[in-house]
N, C-alpha and C positions, 0 to 999 in steps of 0.2 A: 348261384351265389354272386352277390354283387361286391364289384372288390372295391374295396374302399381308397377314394383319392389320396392323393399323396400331398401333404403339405407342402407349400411353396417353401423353400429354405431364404433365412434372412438375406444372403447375399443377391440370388435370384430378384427377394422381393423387391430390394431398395434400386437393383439396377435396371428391372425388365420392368414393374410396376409403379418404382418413382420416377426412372429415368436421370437417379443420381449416378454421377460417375464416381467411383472409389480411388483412392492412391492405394498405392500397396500397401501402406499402414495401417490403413482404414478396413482393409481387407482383412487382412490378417487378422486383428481386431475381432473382425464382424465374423471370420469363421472360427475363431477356438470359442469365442466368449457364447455365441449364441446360434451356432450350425455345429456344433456339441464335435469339434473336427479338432483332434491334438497335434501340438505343433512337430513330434514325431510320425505326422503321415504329410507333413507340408514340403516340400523341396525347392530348390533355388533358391530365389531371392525371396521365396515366401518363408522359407526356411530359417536364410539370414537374420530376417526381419521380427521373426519371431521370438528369437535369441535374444536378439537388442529388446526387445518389448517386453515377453515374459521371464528373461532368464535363462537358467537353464533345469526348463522343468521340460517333462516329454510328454505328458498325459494329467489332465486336469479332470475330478472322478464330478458325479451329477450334483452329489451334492454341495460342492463348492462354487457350481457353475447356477448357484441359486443367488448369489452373492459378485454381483458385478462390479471391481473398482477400478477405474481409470482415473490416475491421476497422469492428468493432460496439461502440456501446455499453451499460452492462448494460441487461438487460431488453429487449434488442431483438427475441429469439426465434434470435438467431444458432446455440442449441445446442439448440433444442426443435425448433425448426422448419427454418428454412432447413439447418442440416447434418444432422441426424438421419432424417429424411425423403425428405431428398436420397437420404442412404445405403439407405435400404431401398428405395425406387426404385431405384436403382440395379442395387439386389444381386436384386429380381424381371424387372427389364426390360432387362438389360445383355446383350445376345447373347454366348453359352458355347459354343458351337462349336467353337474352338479348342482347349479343356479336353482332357485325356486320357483315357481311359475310367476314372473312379470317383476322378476328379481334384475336388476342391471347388475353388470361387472361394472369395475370400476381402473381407469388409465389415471395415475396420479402426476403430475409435478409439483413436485414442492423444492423450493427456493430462498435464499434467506429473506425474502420478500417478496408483495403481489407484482411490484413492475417490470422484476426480475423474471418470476415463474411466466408472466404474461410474452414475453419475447420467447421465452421457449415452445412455450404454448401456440406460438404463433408458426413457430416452424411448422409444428406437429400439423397442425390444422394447414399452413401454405401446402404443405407436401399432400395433404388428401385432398383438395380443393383442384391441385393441378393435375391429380390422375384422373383419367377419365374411368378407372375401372373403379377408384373407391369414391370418387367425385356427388354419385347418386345414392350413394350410403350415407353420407351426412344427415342428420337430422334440419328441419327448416328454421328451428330457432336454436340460438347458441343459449347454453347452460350459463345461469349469474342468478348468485344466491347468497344470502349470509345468514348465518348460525345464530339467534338471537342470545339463545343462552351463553355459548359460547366465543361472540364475537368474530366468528371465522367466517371470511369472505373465499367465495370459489367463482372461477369461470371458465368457461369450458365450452361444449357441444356433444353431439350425442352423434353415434354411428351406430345403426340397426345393419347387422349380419345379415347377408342369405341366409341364414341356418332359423331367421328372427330373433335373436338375443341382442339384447342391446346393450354397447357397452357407453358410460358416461367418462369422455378423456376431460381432467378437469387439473384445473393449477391452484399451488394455495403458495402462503405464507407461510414459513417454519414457528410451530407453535408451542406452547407451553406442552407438557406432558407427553405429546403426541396425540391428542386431543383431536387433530384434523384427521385422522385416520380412521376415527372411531366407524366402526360398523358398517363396516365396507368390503366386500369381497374384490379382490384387487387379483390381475391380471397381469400390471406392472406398476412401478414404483422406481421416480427418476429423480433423486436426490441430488440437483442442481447444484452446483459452486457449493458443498457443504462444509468446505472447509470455515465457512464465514457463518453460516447460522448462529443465531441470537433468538431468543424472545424477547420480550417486551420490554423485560426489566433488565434485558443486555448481558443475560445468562446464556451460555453457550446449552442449545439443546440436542445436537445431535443423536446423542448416544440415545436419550429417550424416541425419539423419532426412531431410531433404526429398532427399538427394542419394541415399539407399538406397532410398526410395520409387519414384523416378521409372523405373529400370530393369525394375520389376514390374508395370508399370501396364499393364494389357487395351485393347485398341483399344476408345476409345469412354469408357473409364474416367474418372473424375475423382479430385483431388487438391484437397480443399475447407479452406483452411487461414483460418480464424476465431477473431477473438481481442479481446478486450478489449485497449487498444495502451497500452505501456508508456515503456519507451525510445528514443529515434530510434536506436540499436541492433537489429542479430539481426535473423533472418529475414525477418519479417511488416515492417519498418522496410523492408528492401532491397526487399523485393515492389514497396511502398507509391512508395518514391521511385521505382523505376526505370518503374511500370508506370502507375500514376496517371494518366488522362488523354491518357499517352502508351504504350499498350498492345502490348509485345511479346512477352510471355512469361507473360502471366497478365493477367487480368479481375481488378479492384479496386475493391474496391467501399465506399467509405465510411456508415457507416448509424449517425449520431446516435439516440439512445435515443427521444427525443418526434418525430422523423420516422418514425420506426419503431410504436411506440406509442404515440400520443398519449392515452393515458387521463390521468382527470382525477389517479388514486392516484399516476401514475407523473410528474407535472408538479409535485405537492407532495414528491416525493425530492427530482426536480431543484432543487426550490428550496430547498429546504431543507439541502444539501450545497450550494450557490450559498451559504448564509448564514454554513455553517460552513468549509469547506474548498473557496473557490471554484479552486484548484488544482486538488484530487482532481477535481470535478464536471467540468471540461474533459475531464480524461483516462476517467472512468467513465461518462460521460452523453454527450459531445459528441464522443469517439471523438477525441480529440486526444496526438499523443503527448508524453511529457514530453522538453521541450529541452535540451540539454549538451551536454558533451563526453564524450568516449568513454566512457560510469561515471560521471562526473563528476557529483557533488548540486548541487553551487553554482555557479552561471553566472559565470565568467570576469569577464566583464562588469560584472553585477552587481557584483561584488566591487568589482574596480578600481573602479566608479561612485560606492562608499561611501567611498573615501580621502579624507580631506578635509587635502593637503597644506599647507593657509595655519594649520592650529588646535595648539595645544601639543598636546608629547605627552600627557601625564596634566591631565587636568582638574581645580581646585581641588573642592571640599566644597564641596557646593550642599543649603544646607536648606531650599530651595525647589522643591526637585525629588523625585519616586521616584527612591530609589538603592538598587540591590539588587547584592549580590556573588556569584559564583559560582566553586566552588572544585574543583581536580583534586588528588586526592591520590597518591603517587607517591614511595616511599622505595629502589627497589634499580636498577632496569634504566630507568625512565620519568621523566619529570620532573613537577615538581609545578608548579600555576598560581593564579593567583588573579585575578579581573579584577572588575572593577567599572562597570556603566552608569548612566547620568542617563538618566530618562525626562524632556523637558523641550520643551514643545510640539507636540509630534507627532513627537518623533523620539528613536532610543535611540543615546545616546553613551557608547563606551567609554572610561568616565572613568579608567579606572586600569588595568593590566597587570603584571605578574610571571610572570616563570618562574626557579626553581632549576632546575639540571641537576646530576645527580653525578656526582662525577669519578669517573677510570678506576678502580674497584673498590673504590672507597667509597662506599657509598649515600648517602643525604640522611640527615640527623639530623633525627626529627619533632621534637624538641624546637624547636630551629632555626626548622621552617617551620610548626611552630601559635604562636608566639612574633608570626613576622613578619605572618601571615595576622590573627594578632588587633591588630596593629599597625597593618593594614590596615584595617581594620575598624573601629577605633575614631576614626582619623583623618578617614574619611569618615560619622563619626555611623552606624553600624549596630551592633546586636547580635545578628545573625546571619549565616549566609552559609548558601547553596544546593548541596546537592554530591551523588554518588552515594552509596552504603554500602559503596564501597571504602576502608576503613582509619579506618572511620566511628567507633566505637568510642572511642579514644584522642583523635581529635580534639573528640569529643561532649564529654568529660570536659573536657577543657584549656580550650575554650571555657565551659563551664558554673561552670569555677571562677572564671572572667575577666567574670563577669556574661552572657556572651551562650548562643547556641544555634543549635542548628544543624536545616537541615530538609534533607530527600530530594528528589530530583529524582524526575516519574513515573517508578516500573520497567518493565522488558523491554523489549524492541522495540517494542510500540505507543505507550510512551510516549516509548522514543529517537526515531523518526518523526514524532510529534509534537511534541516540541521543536526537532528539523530543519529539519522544517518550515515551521514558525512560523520562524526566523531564515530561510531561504532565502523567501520572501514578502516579510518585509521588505527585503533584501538589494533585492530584485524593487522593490518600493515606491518606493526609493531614501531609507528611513526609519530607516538606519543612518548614522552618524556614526564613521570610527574612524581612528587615526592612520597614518599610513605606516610599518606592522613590519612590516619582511618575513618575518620566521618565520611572524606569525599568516597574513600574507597565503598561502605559501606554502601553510601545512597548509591553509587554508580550500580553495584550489584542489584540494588534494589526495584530499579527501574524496569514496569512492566508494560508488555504491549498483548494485545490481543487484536485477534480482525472486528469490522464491523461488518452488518450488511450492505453494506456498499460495496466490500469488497477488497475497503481499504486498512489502515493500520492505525488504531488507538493509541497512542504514548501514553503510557500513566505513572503520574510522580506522587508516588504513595506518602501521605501523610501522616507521621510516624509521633506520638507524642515525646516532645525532648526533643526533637531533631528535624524540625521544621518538618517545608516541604521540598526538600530534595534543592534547598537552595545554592547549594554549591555548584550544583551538576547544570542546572539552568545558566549559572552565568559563566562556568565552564563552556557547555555547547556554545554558547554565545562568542565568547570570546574564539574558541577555534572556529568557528563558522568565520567570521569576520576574519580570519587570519588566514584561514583557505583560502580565500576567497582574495585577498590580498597576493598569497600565493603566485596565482597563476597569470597576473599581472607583472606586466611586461614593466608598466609607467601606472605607480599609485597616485600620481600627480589627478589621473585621468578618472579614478573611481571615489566618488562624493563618499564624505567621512572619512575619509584616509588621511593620515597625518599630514603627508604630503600633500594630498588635495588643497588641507584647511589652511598650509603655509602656500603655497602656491596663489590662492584666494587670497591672501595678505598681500602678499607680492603685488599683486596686482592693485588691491585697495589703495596699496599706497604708491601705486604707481599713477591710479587715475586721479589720486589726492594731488600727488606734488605736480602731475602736469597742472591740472587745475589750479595749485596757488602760483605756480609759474605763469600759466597765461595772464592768471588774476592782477599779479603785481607788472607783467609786461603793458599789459594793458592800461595800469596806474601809470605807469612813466610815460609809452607813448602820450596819454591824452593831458600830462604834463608837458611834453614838448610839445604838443599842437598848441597848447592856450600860449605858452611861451613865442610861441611862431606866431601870435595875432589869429589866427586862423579860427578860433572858437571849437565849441563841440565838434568832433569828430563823427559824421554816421555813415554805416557801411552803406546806406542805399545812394549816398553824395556821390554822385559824378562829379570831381575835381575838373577833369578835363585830360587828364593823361589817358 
């Protein structure tokens, strides 16, 4: 009787046959989730590390070990190493038996997009490229194909077995229905950054993907879904709460960035995103997901926190304070806003508010609201206000005839997220001040973000009939962005658009004015006492003789 070899176990594979080296993290990781080894037979520091990573769970059964979650923070090796690696183990060591004669298995990544899945893709393929034992198992042309009917582009390469089974490792795009799955006998399955999946039309598809996946999956297969964590929303959120600790349907595995890699490069990110955006750094380093409600940017909570029902509505003119204005502009279908905060202590109080609405099929008269807005303005001592470059133009001009000025809000989305931002922290802080409007309070609740595929954060200011678009909260951020920002100035003399700045600029205009009519008339006199003295024209190139 011929006894049968013994599979290479994953840790073996990745470090005798890739020649990667593992952290303990990584390790640990790589032996409960897929060397079927429970973290009650691990000791030491293997031990320790297990605790922090899965909890306190002691044995995790087959079937939940069908169902891999990590949710990792960056730089942890969740897409170099632990899925990528997985997958090529997998796709050389998965018993093919079952296959049909000239049937290929199939290695999937799918990513919330192809340029995404393609750097994955490219681990998976770097790492068999540089073994020499799987190096000649490669196929000689790489797989690239698209789906006519379906529009679905794949690319990939082919790895022919010893055994001659051939399995096809390929990447897609996250697609409608799960559609890119279709009819495929799968071996593994690496759900890339899924926190962020969309299809076409910018619908979150996760949940169908994982439900098209699972009917195709090979006895023995795995279903490795890793992601950097977004919203307590979608998939990788329902994994995370339902399985955590309490394990039935999937292995979850939480893996912090400096648990995971503790190098010194990747300890000065964390810190330094700790300095700047200690939000983001929870959610991209410490694997935390962001809190709210369903979409919801601003915590409920928060909000209601910042009411301060005992204070007037509109706050007097404080020339003892930063006060900065922020303005929404809005003449046909939206309404226009205007609002104004005191920075005063440590905290930003919404000193002033307005909203025009236009009636049933009559717009707003801008005349009307740069009239009122500079009314506003000059009441609370400013000659400027803060606004987008929506209908920027006409109100530049009205202001600049009226003494003041106007400045831009940062552009695109990095900068709308970042002014967000910055107000949902303080909100958090409890270092807003604002009065009991229900309009602002509503639109503030009402504010929705979702990820994209990029990776990044959608703001979206829902357009509600009766009640604009959320134009309170626009010239709110506005206004505390600009006042933050004021804030941590030392000398607002020194940062353009600041009150200060624009009297400073005067100071000075009329400083280079009155030198200039001073030299102007010294000038009229000396060349009055020269004609007087006989002497004629005066010119500075005359060599008199002295």
């Amino acid at each position: 009787m011929i006894a049968k070899k013994k599979t290479i176990n994953f840790v073996d594979f990745v470090e005798q046959i890739l020649g990667i080296k593992l952290t303990i993290g990584q390790r640990v990781i790589a032996k409960i989730c897929y060397d079927s080894v429970n973290p009650e037979d691990l000791e030491g520091q293997e031990a320790e590390y297990a605790t922090k990573i899965f909890g306190n769970v002691k044995r995790f059964t087959a079937h939940a070990r069908r169902i891999i979650t990590i949710v990792a923070g960056r730089g942890s090796g969740k897409s170099s190493v632990l899925s990528s690696s997985r997958l090529l183990h997998l796709a050389l060591t998965l018993p093919l038996d079952r296959l049909a004669a000239n049937e290929k298995g199939y290695g999937l990544i799918i990513c919330p997009d192809l340029k995404t899945a393609k750097q994955t893709l490219d681990f998976v393929k770097g790492q068999a490229e540089s073994s020499r034992f799987i190096k000649p198992l490669i196929g000689s042309k790489a797989t690239s194909s698209r789906n006519k009917q379906d529009g679905i582009r794949s690319d990939g390469f082919l790895l022919t077995r010893p055994d001659g089974h051939v399995v096809s490792i390929e990447c897609l795009a996250a697609s409608k229905g799960g559609r890119s799955v279709r009819g495929r006998s799968l071996v593994g399955v690496v759900l890339d950054e899924c926190a962020f999946f969309e299809d076409d039309n910018h619908v979150v598809n996760d949940k169908e993907l994982f439900a098209a996946i699972q009917p195709r999956m090979m006895k023995g297969s795995q279903l490795i879904i890793a992601s950097t964590p977004w919203a307590d929303t979608g998939l990788l959120y329902e994994l995370y709460r339902q399985n955590f600790e309490n394990p039935k349907n999937a292995v979850v595995a939480v893996a912090p960035t400096l648990l995971m890699m503790p190098t010194d490069e990747m300890k000065e990110a964390v810190q330094a995103m700790m300095q700047t955006d200690p939000e983001k750094a929870q959610q991209e380093f410490f694997a935390k997901f962001m809190t709210g409600g369903e979409g919801s940017f601003f915590d409920s909570k928060s909000v209601e926190a910042c009411i301060d029902y005992s204070r007037p509505f509109n706050l007097s003119p404080d020339s003892k304070c930063i006060a900065c204005a922020g303005a929404d502009l809005a003449f046909k279908q939206d309404n226009a806003a205007i609002v104004v905060v005191h920075y005063k202590n440590d905290m930003f109080h919404v000193a002033y508010l307005e909203e025009f609405k236009p009636d049933a099929g009559e717009p707003l008269l801008p005349s009307k609201i740069f009239s009122s807005f500079s009314q506003t303005l000059a009441d609370y001592h400013l000659d400027y206000a803060i606004a987008d470059r929506f209908n920027e133009a006409p109100f530049r001009e009205h202001l600049e005839k009226n003494g003041m000025s106007l400045i831009n809000i940062p552009e695109g989305q990095d900068g709308k997220i970042e002014m967000y931002s910055r107000l949902k922290s303080l909100l958090r802080e409890g270092r807003v001040s604002m009065p009991d409007h229900p309009r602002m309070i509503k639109q503030l609740k009402s504010i929705t973000s979702r990820p994209t595929s990029a990776g990044k954060l959608l703001i979206e200011l829902p357009r509600n009939r009766g009640d604009g678009h959320s134009d309170l909260v626009s010239a709110l951020v506005a206004a505390i962005w600009q006042c933050y920002k004021l804030s941590l100035s030392r000398d607002d003399e020194l940062v353009p658009g600041t009150y200060r700045w624009h009297a400073a600029q005067a100071r000075r205009r009329m400083d280079r004015h009155e030198r200039a009519l001073v030299e102007e008339l010294d000038g009229e006199h000396e060349q009055q006492d020269w004609n007087r003295a006989g002497l004629g024209i005066r010119s500075d190139n005359y060599d008199f003789g002295f």
